[in-house]
Backbone bond lengths (Angstrom), bond angles and torsions (degrees), N, CA, C in turn:
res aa  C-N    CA-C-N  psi(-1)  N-CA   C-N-CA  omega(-1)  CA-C   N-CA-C  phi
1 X - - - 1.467 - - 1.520 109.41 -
2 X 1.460 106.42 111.33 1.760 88.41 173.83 1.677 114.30 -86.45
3 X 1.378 93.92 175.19 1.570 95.14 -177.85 1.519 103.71 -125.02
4 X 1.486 119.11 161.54 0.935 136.77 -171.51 1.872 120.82 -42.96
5 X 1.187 110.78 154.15 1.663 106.23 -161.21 2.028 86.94 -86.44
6 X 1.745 95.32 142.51 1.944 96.50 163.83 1.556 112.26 -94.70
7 X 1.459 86.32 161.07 1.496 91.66 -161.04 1.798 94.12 -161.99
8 X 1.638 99.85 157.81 1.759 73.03 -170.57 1.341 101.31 -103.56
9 X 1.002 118.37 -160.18 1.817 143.44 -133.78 1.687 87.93 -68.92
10 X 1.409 102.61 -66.79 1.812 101.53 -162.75 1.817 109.95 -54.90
11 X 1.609 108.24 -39.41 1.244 121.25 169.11 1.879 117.72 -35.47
12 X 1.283 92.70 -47.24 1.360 99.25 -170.71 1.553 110.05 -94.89
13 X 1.134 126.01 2.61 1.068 118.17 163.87 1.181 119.51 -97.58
14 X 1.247 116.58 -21.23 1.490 115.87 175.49 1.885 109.19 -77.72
15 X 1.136 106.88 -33.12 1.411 104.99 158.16 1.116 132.97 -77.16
16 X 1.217 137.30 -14.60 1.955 155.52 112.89 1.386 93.28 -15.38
17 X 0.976 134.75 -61.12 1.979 121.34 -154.83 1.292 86.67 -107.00
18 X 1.604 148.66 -61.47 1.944 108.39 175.04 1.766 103.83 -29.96
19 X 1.221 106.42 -80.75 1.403 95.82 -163.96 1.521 119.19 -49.13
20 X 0.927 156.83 -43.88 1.730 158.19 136.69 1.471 101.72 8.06
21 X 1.974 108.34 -54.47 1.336 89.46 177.74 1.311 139.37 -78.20
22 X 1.441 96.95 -22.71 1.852 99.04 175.39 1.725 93.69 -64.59
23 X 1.370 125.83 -48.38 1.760 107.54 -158.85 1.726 95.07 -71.52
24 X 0.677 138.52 -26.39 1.749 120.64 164.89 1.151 115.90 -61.75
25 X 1.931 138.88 -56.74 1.057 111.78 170.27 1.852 129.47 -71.79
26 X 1.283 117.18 6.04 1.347 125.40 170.04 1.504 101.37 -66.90
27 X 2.012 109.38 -53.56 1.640 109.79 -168.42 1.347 112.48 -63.68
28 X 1.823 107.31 -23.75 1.287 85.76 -170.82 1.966 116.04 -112.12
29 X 1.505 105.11 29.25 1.722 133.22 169.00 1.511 92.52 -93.52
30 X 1.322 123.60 -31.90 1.475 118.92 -157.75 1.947 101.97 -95.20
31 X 1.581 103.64 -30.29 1.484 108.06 173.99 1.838 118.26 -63.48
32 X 1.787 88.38 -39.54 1.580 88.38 -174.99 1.602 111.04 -67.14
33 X 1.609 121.41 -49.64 1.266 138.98 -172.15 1.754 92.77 -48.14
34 X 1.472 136.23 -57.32 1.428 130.85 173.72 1.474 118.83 -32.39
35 X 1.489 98.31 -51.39 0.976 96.82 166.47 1.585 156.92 -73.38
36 X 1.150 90.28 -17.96 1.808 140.43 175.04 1.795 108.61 -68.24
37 X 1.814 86.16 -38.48 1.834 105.26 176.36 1.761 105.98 -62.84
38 X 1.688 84.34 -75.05 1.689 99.70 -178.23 1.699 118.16 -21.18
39 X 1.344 111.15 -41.68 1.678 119.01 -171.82 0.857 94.47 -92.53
40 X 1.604 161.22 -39.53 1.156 138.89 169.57 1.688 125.54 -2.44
41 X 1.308 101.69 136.18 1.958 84.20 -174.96 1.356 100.30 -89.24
42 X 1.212 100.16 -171.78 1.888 111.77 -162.72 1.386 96.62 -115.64
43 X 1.337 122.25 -176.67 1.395 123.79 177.43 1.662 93.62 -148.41
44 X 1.178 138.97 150.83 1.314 144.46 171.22 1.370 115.40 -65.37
45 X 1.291 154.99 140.72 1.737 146.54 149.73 1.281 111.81 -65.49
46 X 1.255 138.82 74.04 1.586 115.74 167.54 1.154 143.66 -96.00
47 X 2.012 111.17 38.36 1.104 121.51 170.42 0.847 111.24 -130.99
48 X 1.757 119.56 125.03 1.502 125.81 -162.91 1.177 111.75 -104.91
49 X 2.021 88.73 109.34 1.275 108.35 -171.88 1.782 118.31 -80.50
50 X 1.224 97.50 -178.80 1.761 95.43 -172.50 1.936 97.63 -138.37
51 X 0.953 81.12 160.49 1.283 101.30 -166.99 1.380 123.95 -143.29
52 X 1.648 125.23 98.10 1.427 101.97 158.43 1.749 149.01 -85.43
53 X 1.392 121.22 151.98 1.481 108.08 174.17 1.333 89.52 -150.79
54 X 1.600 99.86 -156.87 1.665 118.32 177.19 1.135 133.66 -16.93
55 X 1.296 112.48 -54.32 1.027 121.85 161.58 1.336 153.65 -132.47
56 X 1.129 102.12 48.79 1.520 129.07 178.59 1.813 106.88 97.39
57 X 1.252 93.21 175.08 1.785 99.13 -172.14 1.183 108.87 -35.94
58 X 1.566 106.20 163.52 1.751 122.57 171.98 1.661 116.01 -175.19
59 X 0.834 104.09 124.30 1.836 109.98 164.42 0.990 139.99 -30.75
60 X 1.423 130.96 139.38 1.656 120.96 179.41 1.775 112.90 -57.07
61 X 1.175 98.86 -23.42 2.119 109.52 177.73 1.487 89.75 -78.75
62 X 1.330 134.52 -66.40 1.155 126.22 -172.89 1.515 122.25 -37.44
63 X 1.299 104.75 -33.98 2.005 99.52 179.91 1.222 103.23 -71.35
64 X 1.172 135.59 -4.37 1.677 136.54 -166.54 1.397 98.89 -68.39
65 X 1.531 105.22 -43.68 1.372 102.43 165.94 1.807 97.76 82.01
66 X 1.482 120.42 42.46 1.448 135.96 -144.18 1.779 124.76 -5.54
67 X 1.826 78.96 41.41 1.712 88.72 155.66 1.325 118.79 -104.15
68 X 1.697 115.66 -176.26 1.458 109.22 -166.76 1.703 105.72 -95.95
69 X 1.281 116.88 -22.14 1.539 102.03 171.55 1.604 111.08 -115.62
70 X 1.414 113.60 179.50 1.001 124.03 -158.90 1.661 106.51 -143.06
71 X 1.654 134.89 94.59 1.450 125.22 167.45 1.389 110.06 -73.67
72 X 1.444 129.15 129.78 1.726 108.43 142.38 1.250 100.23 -143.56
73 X 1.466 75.15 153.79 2.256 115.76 -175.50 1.293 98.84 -84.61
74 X 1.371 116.20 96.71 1.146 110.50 143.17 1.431 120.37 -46.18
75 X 1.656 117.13 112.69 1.280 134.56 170.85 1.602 110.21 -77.15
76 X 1.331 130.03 119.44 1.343 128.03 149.25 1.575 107.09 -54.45
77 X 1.170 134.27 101.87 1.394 141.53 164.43 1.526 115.24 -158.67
78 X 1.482 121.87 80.72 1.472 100.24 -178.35 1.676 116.85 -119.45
79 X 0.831 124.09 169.57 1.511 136.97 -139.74 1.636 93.02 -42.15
80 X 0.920 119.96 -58.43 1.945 130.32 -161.04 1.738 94.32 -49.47
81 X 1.440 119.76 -36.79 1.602 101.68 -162.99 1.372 108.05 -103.49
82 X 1.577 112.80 160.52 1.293 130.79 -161.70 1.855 98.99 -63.30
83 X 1.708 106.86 -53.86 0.672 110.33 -176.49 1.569 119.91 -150.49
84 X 1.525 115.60 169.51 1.707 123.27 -169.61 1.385 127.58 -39.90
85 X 1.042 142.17 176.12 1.299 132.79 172.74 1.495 113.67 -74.23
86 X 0.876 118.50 125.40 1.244 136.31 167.36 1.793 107.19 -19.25
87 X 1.433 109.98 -72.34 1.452 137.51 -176.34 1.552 112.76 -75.95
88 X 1.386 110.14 -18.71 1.528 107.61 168.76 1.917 105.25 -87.71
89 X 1.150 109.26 -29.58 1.479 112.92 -168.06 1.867 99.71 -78.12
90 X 1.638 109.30 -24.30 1.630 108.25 159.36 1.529 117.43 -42.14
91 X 1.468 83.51 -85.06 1.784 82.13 172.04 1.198 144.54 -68.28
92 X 2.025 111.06 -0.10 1.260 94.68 147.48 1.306 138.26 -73.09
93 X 1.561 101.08 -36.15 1.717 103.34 161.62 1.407 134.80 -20.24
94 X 1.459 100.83 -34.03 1.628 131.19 -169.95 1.630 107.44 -75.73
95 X 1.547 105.47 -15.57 1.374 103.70 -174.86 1.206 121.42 -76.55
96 X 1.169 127.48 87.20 1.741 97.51 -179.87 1.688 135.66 -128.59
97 X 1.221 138.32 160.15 1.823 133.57 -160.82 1.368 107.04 0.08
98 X 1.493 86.57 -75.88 1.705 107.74 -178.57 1.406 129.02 -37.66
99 X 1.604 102.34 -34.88 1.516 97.52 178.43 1.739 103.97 -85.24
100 X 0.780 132.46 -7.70 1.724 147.53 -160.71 1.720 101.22 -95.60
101 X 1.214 120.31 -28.22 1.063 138.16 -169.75 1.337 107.51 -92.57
102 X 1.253 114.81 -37.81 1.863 106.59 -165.54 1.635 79.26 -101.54
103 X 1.653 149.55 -26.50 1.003 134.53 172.84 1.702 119.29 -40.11
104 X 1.794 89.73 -62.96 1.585 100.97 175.59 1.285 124.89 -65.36
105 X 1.131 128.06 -33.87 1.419 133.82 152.79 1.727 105.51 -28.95
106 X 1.397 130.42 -38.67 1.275 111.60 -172.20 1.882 83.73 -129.64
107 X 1.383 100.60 74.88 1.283 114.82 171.12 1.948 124.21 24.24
108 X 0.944 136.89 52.52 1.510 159.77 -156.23 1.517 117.98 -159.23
109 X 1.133 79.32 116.07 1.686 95.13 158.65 1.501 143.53 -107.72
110 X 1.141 132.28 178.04 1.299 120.27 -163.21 1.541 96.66 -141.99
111 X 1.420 132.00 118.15 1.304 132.69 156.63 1.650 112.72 -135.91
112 X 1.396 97.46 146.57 1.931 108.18 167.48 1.259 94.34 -90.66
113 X 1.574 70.10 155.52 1.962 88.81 176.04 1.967 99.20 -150.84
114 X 1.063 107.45 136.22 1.525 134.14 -167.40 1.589 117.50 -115.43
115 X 1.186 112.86 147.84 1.904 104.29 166.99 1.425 112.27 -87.09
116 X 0.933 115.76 -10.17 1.556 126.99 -144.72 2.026 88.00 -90.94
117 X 1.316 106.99 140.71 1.727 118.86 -177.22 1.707 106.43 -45.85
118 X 1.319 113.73 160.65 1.454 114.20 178.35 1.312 119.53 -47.82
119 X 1.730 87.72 -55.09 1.898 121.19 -179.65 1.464 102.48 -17.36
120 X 1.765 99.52 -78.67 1.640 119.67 -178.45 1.485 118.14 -29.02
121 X 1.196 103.26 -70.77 1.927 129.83 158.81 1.260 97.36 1.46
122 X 1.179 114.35 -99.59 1.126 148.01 173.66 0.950 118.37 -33.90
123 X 1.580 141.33 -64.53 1.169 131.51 155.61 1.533 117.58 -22.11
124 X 1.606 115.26 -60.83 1.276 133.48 -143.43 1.720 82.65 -76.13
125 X 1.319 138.31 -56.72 1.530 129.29 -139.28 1.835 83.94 -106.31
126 X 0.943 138.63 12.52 1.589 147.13 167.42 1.775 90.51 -40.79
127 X 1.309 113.57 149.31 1.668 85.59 160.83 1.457 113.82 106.27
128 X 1.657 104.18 -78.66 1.647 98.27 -146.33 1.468 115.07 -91.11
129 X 1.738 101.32 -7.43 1.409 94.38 -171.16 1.657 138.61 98.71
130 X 1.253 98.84 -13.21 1.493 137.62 175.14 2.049 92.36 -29.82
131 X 1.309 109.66 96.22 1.387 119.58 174.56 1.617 117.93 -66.17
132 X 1.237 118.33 -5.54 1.644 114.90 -179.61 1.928 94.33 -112.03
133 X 1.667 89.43 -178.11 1.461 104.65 -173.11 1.813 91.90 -89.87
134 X 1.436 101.95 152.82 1.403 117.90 -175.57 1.923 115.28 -116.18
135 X 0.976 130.11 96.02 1.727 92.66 -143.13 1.814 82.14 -127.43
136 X 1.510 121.05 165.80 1.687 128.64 -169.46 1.206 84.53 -110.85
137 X 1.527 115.03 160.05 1.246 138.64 -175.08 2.040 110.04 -136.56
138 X 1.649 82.51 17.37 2.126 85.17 -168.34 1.144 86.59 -64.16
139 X 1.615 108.59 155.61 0.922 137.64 157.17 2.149 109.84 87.21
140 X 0.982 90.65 6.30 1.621 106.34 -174.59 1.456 118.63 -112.94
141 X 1.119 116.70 150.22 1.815 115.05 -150.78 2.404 73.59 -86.32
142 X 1.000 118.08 -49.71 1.645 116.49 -166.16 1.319 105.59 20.95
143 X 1.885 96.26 -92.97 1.295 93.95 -166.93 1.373 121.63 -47.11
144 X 1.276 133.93 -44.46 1.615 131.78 168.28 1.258 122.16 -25.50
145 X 1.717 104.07 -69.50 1.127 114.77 150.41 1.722 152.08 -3.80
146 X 1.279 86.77 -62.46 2.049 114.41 168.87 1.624 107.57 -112.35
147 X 1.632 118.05 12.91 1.473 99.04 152.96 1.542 113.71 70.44
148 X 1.036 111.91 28.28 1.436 125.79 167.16 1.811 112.60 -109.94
149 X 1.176 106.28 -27.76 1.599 104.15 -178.87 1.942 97.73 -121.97
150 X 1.340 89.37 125.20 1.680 95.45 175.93 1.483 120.00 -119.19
151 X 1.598 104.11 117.05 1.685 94.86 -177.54 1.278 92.57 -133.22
152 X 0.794 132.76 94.30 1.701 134.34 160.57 1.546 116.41 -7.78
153 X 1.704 115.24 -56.30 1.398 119.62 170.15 1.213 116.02 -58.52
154 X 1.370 134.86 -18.58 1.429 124.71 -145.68 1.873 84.62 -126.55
155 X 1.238 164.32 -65.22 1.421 168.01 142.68 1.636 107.18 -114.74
156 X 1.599 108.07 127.26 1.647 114.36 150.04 1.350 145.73 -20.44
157 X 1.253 97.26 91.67 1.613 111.06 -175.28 1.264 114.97 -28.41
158 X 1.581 120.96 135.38 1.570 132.27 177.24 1.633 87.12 -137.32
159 X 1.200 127.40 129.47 1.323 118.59 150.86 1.317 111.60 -128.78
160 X 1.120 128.94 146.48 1.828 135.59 -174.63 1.547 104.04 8.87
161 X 1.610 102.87 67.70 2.048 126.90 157.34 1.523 73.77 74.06
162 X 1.388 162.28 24.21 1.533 131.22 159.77 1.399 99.07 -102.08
163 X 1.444 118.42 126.32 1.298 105.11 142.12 1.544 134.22 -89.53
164 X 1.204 124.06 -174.17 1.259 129.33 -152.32 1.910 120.00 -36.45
165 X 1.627 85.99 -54.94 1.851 91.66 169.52 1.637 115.64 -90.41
166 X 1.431 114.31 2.90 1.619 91.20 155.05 1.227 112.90 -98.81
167 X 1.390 113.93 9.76 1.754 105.16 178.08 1.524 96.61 -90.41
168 X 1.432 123.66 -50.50 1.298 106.05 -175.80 1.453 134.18 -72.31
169 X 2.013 96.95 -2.96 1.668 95.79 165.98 1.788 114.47 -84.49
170 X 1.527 103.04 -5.32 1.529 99.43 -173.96 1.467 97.68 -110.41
171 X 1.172 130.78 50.42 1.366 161.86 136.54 1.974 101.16 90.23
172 X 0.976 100.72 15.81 1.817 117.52 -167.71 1.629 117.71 -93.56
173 X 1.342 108.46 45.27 1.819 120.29 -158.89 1.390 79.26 -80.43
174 X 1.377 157.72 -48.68 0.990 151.97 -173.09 1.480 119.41 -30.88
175 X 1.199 123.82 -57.58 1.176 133.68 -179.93 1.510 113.25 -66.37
176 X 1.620 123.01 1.48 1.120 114.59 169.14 1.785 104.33 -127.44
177 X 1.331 108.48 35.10 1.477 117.90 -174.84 1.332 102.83 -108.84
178 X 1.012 152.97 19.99 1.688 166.33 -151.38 1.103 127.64 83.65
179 X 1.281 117.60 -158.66 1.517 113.06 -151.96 1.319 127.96 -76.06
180 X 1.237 128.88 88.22 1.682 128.43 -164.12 1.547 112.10 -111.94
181 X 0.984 96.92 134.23 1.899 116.87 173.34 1.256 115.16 -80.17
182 X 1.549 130.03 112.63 1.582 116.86 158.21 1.340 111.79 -93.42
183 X 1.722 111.36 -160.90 1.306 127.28 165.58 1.557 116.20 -99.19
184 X 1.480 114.12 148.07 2.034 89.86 152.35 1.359 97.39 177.84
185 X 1.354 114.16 175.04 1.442 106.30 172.58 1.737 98.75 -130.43
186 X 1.482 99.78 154.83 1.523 120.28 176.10 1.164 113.61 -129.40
187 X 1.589 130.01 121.17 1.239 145.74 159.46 1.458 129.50 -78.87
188 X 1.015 111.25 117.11 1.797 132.71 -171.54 2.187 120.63 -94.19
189 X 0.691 122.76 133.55 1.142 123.43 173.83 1.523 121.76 -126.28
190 X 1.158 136.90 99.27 1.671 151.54 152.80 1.505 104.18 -48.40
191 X 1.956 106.85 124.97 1.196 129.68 -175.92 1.609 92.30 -128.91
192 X 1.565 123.98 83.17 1.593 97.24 -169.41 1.123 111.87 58.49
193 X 1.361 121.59 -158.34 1.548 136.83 -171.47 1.441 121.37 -52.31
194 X 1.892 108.42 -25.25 1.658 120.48 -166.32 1.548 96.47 -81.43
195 X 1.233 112.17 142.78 1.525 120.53 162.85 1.757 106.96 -99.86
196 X 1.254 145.78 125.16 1.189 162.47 135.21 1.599 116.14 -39.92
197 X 1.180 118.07 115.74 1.473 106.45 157.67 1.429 114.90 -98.78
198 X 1.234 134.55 127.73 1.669 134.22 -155.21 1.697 122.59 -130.30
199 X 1.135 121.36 -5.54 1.606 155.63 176.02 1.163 130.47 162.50
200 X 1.383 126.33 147.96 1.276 122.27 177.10 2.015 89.06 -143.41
201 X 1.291 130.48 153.54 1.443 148.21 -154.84 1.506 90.79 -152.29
202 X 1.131 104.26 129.15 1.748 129.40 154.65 1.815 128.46 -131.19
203 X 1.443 101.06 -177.65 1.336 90.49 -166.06 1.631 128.80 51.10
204 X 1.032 111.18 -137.47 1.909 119.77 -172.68 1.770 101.28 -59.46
205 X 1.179 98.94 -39.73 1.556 108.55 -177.07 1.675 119.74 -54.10
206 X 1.089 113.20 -22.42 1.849 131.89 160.78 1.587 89.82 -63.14
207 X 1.393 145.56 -35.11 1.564 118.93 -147.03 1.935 91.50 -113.50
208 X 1.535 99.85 37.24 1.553 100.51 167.39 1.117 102.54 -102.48
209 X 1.095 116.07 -0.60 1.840 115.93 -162.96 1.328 121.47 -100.61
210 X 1.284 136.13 104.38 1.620 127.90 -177.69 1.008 124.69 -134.85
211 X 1.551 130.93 -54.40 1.132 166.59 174.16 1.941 113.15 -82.61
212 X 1.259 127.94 124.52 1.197 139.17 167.43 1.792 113.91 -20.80
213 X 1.740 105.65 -33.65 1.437 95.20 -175.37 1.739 103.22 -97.84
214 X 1.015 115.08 -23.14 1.277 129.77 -170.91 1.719 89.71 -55.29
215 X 1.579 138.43 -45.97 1.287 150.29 -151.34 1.483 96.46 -85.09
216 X 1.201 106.33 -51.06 1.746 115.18 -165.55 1.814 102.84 -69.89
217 X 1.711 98.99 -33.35 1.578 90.55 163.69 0.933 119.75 -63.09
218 X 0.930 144.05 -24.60 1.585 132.77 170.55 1.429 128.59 -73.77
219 X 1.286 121.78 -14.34 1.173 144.39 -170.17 1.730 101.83 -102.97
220 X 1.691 102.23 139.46 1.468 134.62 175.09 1.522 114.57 -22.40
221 X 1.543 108.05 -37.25 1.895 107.55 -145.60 1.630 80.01 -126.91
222 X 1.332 123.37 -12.07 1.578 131.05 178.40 1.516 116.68 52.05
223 X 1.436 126.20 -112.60 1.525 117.75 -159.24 2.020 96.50 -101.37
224 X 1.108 114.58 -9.55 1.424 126.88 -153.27 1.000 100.35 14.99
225 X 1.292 131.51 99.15 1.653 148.47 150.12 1.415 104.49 -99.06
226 X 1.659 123.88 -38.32 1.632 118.50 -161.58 1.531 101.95 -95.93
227 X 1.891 110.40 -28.63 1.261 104.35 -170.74 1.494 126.29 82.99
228 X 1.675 102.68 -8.05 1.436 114.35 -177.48 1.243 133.65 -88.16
229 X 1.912 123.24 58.26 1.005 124.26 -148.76 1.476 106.36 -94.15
230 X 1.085 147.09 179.31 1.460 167.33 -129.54 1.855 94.02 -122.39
231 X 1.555 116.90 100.03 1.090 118.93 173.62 1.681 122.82 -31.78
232 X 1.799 102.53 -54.97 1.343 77.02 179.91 2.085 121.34 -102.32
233 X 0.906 102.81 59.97 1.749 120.78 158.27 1.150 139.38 -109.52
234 X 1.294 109.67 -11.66 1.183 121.09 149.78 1.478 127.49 -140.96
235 X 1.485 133.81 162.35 1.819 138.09 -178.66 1.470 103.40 -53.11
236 X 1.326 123.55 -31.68 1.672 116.93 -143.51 1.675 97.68 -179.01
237 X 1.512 121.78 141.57 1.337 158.66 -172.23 1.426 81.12 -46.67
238 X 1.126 124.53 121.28 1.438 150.36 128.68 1.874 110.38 -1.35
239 X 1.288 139.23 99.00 1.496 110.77 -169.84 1.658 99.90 -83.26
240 X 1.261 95.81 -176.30 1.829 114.50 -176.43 1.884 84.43 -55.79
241 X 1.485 86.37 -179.65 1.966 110.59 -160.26 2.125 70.05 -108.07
242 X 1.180 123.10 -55.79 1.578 99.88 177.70 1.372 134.76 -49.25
243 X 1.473 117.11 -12.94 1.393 110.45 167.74 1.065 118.30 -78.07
244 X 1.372 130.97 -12.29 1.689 137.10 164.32 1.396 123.61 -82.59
245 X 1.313 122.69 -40.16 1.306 134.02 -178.90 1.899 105.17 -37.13
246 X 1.587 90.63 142.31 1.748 103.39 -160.11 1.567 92.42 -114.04
């Protein structure tokens, strides 16, 4: 591995401020695109999905956990393997109180969701401590659904907006060669009783995610610091982030 060339002090500062300027216009390509997110339109859920965990079945509204948004990790885990992805079980590691806390604080939650049987689940996260809900989706079109599980026999491959022949013109025939598992996450929004589907990110686009705000960027109502949401997206004014706090 080589390492960086020395150079002295004034040298490197002048190469400190070129670079300064690309990371300012990156922060501020990355501020507009948030925002660019936030307006995104929504799409309705109208198949009521099921879900197992802890304690027996539950609803895609039910993980809300009777908050207003909804994160989930698509887990690479589906029924055939012993156990989770290797690289998804990284960044769950990554999860922890604290980040769960400043989530719910601005009403959001965070759950994985897997193909793979409860049983497995359970087995697999036995142990580590894993602070969010973990919940199975066997037997449920979901993952199909959000384009994380691709089987040609079972619904038409979509993977990150390609379908079948733009994946194999963007050299990606693989993903329509049998049954393959990705990663990704999908963001949900509760209107009352309606569930919202509002983004979902795959591929490289999962490794934006780390940090509590990094999550909420992705999400509908985003960091709510200004509170300045789009009259018609929701019934009623957004309340303070202290009426949630746990």
């Amino acid at each position: 591995m080589s390492l960086p060339e020395i150079v002295e002090a004034d040298q490197w500062l002048t190469a400190r401020r070129e670079l300064l300027k690309r990371e300012k216009e990156l922060t501020r390509l990355r501020d507009q695109l948030n925002t660019d997110r936030r307006m995104l339109p929504m799409t309705r859920v109208s198949v009521d999905y099921r879900f197992t965990g802890p304690h027996g079945e539950v609803s895609l509204r039910d993980l809300f956990a009777g908050r207003r948004q909804l994160v989930v990790q698509h887990f690479m885990f589906p029924p055939e393997w012993e156990a989770g992805c290797p690289g998804c079980t990284a960044g769950a590691d990554d999860i922890s109180e604290g980040l769960l806390r400043h989530l719910a604080a601005r009403h959001t939650t965070f759950v994985a969701i897997s193909r793979a049987p409860y049983a497995k689940i359970a087995s697999f996260i036995e142990g580590r401590r894993w602070p969010f809900g973990f919940y199975s989706s066997f037997g449920s079109s979901f993952n199909y659904d959000f384009h994380v599980s691709l089987d040609e026999s079972v619904a038409p491959v979509m993977y990150n907006y390609r379908d079948a022949e733009g994946l194999k013109a963007a050299g990606m025939a693989w993903a329509t060669e049998g049954p393959v598992e990705q990663p990704g996450v999908s963001c949900f929004l509760r209107d009352g009783d309606d569930v919202f589907h509002t983004y979902s990110t795959y591929g490289r686009g999962t490794e934006q995610v780390g940090g509590a705000y990094s999550f909420l960027d992705l999400t509908a109502l985003g960091r709510q610091e200004t509170w300045e949401l789009p009259s018609d997206r929701v019934e009623t004014p957004y309340p303070a982030m202290a009426d949630f706090a746990e």
